[in-house]
C-alpha positions as CSV (number, residue, x, y, z in Angstrom):
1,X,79.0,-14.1,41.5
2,X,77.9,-10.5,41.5
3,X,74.2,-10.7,42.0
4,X,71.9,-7.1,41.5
5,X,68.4,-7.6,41.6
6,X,65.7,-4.6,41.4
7,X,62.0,-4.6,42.5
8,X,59.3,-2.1,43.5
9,X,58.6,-1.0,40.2
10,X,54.5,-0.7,38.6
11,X,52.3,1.6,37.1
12,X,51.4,4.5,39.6
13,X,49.2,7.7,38.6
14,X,50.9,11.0,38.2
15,X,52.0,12.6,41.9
16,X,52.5,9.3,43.1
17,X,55.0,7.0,44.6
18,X,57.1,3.8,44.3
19,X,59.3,2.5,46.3
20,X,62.8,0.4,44.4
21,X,64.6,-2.0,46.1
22,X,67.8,-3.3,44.9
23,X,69.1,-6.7,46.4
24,X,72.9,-7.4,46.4
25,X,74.9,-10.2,46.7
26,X,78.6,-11.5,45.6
27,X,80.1,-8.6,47.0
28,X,81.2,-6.6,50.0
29,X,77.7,-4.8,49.9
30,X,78.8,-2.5,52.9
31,X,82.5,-1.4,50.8
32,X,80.7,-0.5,47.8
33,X,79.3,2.9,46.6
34,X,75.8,2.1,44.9
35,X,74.0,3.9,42.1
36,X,70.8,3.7,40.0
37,X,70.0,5.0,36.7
38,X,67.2,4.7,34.0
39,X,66.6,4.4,30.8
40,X,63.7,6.5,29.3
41,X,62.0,5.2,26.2
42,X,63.7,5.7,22.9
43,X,66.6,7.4,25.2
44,X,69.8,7.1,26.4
45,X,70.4,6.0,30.0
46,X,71.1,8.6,32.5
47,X,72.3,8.6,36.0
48,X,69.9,9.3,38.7
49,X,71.3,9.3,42.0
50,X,74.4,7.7,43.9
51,X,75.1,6.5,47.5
52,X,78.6,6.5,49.0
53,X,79.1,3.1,51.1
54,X,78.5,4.7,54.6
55,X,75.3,6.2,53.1
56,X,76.4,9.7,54.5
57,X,76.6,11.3,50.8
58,X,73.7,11.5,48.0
59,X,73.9,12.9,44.9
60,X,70.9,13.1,42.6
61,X,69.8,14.3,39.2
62,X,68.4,17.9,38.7
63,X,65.8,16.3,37.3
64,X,64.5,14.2,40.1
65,X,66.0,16.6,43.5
66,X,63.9,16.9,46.4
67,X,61.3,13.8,44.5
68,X,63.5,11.0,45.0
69,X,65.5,9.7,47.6
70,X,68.2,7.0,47.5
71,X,69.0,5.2,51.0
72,X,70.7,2.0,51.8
73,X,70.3,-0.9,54.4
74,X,74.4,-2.7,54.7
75,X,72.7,-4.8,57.2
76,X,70.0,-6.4,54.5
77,X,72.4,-5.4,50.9
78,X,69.6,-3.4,50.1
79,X,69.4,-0.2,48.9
80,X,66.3,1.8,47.8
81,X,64.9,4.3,45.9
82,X,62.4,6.2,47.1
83,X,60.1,8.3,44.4
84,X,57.9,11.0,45.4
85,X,55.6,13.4,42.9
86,X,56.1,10.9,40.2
87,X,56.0,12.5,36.5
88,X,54.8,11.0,33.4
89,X,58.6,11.7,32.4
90,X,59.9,9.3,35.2
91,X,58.7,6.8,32.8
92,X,61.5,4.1,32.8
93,X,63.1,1.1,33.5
94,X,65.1,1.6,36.6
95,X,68.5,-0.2,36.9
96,X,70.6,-0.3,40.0
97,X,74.5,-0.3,39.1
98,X,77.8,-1.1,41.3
99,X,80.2,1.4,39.6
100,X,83.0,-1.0,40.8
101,X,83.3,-3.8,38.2
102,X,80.2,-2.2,36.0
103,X,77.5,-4.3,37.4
104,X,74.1,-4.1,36.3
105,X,70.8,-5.5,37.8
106,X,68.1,-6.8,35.0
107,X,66.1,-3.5,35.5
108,X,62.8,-2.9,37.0
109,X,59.8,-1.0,34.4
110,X,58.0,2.1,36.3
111,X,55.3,3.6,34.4
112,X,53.4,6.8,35.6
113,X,50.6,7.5,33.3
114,X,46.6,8.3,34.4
């Protein structure tokens, strides 16, 4: 059973940082490109950033370059999102998403407000 779990998420000030983790299981973490996306309130959910399996290739959203940076661990089937300069508009829940079979974890809440 495909397993996606998220944590790290909180409130945090503006210009500060979190740190998501995203703990797999039920699948060949190490074959699998990873993703994580968000969903702002009262808006759609949008895609932002991606991992290829070897971790050698990152893509990220205009919105969040040179903020946030996604890395992976195969040995632990954790991958993380690291988020730098947080903005009141990173408010979210964060999901992280195995493109392969649509998987979805439950979704972790970030909230940066003062």
């Amino acid at each position: 059973q495909v397993q996606l779990v998220e944590s790290g998420g909180g409130l945090v000030q503006p210009g500060g940082s979190l740190r998501l983790s995203c703990l797999a299981s039920g699948f060949p973490f190490s074959a699998s490109h990873m993703t994580w996306y968000r969903q702002p309130p009262g808006k759609e959910r949008e895609l932002v950033a991606s991992i290829t399996t070897a971790g050698s290739t990152t893509n990220y959203a205009d919105s969040v370059k040179g903020r946030f940076t996604i890395s992976r661990d195969n040995a632990k089937k954790t991958r993380y999102l690291q988020m730098n300069s947080l903005k009141p508009e990173d408010t979210a829940v964060y999901y992280c998403m195995r493109p392969t079979g649509n998987y979805w974890g439950q979704g972790t809440q970030v909230t940066v407000s003062s």
